[in-house]
C-alpha angles and dihedrals in degrees: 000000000000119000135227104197095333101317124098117245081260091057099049088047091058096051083055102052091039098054097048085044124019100159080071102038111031122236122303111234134165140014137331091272094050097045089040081059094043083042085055099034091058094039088049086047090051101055093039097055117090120277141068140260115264115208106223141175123233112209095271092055111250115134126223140164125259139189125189132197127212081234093065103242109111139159141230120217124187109236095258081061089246103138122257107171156314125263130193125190 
């Protein structure tokens, strides 16, 4: 995966997400190595919990999947499966 100032794109987007809303995603600590395996652990939960992939439309019409947990923490694919992001609720 490709890497913004030593952390994977993951791992970015989950600094990001973290910092808006740390109540979801837990507090980021640590290097690049150890957000980059937070970053992971919560993509891998993601996909392994129950529930399907939604296509959906943003307004400028490109579609993605998502997949939403009761928790609150998500992510957004593009539709070759490549990541795009995570989302929280």
């Amino acid at each position: 995966m490709d890497r913004k100032g030593g952390e994977t794109v993951v791992g970015h987007a989950l600094q990001k997400h973290a910092g808006r809303n740390p109540d979801i995603w837990g507090k980021v600590k640590g290097g690049p190595d150890q957000i980059n395996q937070m970053a992971l652990k919560h993509l891998q939960e993601i996909l392994d919990a129950p529930g399907e992939f939604h296509r959906v439309k943003n307004p400028r019409g490109i579609e993605f999947l998502e997949k939403k947990l009761s928790d609150g923490r998500g992510v957004r694919l593009n539709l070759d499966g490549t990541f795009k992001g995570f989302i929280d609720q």
